[in-house]
Phi, psi and omega in degrees: 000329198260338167291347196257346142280332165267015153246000145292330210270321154338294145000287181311301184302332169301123157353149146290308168320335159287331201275357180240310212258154208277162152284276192257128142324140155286136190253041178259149170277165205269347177269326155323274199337314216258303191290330194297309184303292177338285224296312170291332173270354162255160181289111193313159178232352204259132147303312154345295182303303183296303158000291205255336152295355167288345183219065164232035168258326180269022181292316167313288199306324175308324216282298230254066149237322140344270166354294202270328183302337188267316177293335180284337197283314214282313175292357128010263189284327172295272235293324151259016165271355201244343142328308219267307190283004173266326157286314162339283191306312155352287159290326173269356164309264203330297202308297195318331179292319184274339175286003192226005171279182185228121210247152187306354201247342155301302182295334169315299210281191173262150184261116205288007166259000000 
């Protein structure tokens, strides 16, 4: 009952765009389509089975909690490579800095202006 309530209330928190348009298409043919759903609309007879019909109601919700962990992984993996060229860049800002300053042991010699 309570896996069956927090996927309404999950339910609730969606978008319309989510509530209308499918997470993944499907790549099943429509007569697939059609047996899956039978199969899925009757009642398990397996304990197992009976078990696990209780939380095929969180199914969305695994899809999009999936979703946001890959997006999290992938923003990540930017977030250190773009670490890396931000030291990168860093470092070569100093050399360029260091090559054009003028140092007190520059101004001894002599200069040709």
């Amino acid at each position: 009952q309570r896996v069956l309530r927090l996927a309404e209330m999950c339910r609730r928190l969606e978008t319309e765009e989510e509530k209308v348009l499918p997470f993944y298409p499907s790549l099943l043919a429509e007569g697939e389509q059609r047996d899956a759903w039978q199969v899925l609309e009757e009642m398990p007879t397996e304990p197992l089975a009976q078990a696990m019909w209780d939380y095929v109601g969180l199914e969305r919700f695994w899809q999009r909690f999936n979703k946001a962990k890959l997006e999290e992984q992938a923003l990540e993996q930017e977030r250190a490579a773009l670490s890396q060229r931000n030291r990168r860049l860093r470092q070569l800002l100093r050399q360029y800095l260091a090559g054009i300053s003028i140092t007190q042991e520059m101004l001894g010699q002599p200069n040709p202006l």
